[in-house]
N, C-alpha and C positions, 0 to 999 in steps of 0.2 A: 444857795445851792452849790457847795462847795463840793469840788471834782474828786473822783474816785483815786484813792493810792494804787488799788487794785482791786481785782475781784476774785482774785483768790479768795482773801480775807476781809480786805478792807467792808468790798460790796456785802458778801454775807455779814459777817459784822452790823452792822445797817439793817439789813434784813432782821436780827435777832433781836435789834431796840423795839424796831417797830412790830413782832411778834409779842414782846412782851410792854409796850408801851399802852397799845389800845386793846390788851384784854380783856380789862373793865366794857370798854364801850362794845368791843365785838361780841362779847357774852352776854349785855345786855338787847343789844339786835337779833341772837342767837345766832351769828354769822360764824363761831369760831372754827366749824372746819373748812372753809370757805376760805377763811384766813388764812389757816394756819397751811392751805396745800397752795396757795398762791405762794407765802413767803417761800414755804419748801420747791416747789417749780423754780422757784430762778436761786435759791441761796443752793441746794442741792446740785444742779444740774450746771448751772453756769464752772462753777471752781471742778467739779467731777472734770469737766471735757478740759479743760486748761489745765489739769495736773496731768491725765493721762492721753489725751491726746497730741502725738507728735507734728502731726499737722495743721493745727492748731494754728488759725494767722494771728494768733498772741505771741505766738511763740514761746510762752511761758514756761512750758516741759523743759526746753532746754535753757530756759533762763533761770528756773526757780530747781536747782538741784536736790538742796536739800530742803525744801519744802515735797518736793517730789518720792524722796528717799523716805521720809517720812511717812509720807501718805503713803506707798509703798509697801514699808514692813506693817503700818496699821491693817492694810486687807489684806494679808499673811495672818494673821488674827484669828483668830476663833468670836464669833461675832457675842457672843455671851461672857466672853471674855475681855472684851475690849475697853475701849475708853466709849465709848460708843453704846456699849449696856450694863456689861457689870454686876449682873444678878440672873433672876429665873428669865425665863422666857416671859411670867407673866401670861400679856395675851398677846404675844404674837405667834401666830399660827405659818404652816408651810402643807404647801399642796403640788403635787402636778396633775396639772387639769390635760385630759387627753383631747386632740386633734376633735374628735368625733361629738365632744362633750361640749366644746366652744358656744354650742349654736344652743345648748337649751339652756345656758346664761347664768347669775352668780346666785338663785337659789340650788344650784345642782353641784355647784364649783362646792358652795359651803360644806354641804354633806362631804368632799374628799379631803379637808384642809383636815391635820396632826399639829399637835404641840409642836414648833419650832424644833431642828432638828438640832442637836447638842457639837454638831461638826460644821454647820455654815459656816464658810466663812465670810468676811466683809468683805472681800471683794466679790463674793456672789451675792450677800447681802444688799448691797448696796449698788450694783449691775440691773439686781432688779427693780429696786424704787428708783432708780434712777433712769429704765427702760421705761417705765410705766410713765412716767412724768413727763418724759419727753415725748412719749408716742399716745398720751390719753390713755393711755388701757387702767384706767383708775376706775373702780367700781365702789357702790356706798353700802351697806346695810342697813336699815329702821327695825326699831321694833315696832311693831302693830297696835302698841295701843297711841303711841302721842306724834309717832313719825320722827322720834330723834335718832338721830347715828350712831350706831352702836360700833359700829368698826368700817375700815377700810382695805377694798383688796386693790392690790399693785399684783398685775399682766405683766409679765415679759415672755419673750421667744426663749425657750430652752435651745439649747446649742449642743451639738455633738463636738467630741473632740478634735474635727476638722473645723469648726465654727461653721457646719452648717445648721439651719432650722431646723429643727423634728415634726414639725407641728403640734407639738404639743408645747402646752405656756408653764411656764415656775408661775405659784401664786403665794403671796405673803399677805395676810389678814389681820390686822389689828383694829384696837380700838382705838378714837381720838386721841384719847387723855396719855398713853402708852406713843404715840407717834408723836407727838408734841414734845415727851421726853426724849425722846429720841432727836426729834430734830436740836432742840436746845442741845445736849451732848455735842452735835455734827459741827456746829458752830462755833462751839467751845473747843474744842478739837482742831477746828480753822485759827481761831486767832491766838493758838501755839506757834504755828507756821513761822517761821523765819524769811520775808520776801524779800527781795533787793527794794532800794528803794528807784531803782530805774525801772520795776515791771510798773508796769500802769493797764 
């Protein structure tokens, strides 16, 4: 049980083995989005809060500069364009779901979601899976004949340019197999990072 270098990189890294270690056996349980939003939960959100937040008792923002400078100009980015996607939209989907709309739940959200919009950027992109992950507002979709997951929506508070709430939530919609690319990219994009070897 050897200790972590960090969690920038090191932790996710870890995370990305065992994402792709026991995908045989989790595919055989049918657990794999189950899997796959557990490893996302801490490989996503843990390294997110220690690059960008300054008060952070890691302190890592100000330890890891150019790890930081990095992640930085990546959500300056055009999310389609990044290291992060790199192609069509595919199926990830973008919606704002209104204040009023909350309460009658994610068959009414679906009817508002659009093809991914072509000017997201990654730092909104990834504000919102990164909201939803930490506060649960993660929602499933099935199809009706066998009950398997066809996509997943990520919840977060839309912000006005005071940072305050609107009530109304960003929503982002995909399908497994598309979020899994995704997460693998995030990862790989982590163990770029250049870390001192004194963050831990």
């Amino acid at each position: 049980m050897s200790n972590y270098k960090n969690f920038i990189k090191d932790f996710p890294i870890r995370c990305g083995e065992i994402l792709n270690e026991y995908k045989k056996h989790i595919q055989k349980n049918e657990r794999e989005v189950t899997h796959m939003l557990s490893i996302a939960s801490a490989s996503i959100t843990i390294p997110y809060a220690r690059l960008t937040e300054k008060k952070n008792p890691s302190l890592d923002k100000k330890k890891c500069k150019h790890a930081v400078s990095k992640f930085d100009d990546l959500r300056g980015k055009l999310f389609l364009k990044s290291h992060l996607w790199e192609m069509t939209s595919k199926s990830w989907k973008y919606g704002l779901i209104k204040e009023e709309e909350i309460e009658l739940g994610p068959d009414t959200w679906e009817q508002n979601v659009l093809c991914l919009r072509n000017d997201i950027t990654v730092k909104e992109f990834l504000s919102i899976i990164r909201n939803a992950l930490a506060h649960g507002s993660i929602f499933t979709r099935n199809n009706n004949q066998n009950n398997e997951i066809i996509n997943i929506m990520f919840l977060s508070k839309e912000k006005d340019n005071q940072n305050s709430y609107t009530g109304n939530y960003d929503l982002l919609m995909v399908s497994p197999d598309d979020f899994n690319e995704f997460l693998v990219k995030w990862i790989e994009f982590l163990e770029t990072l250049n870390i001192p070897s004194e963050v831990d």
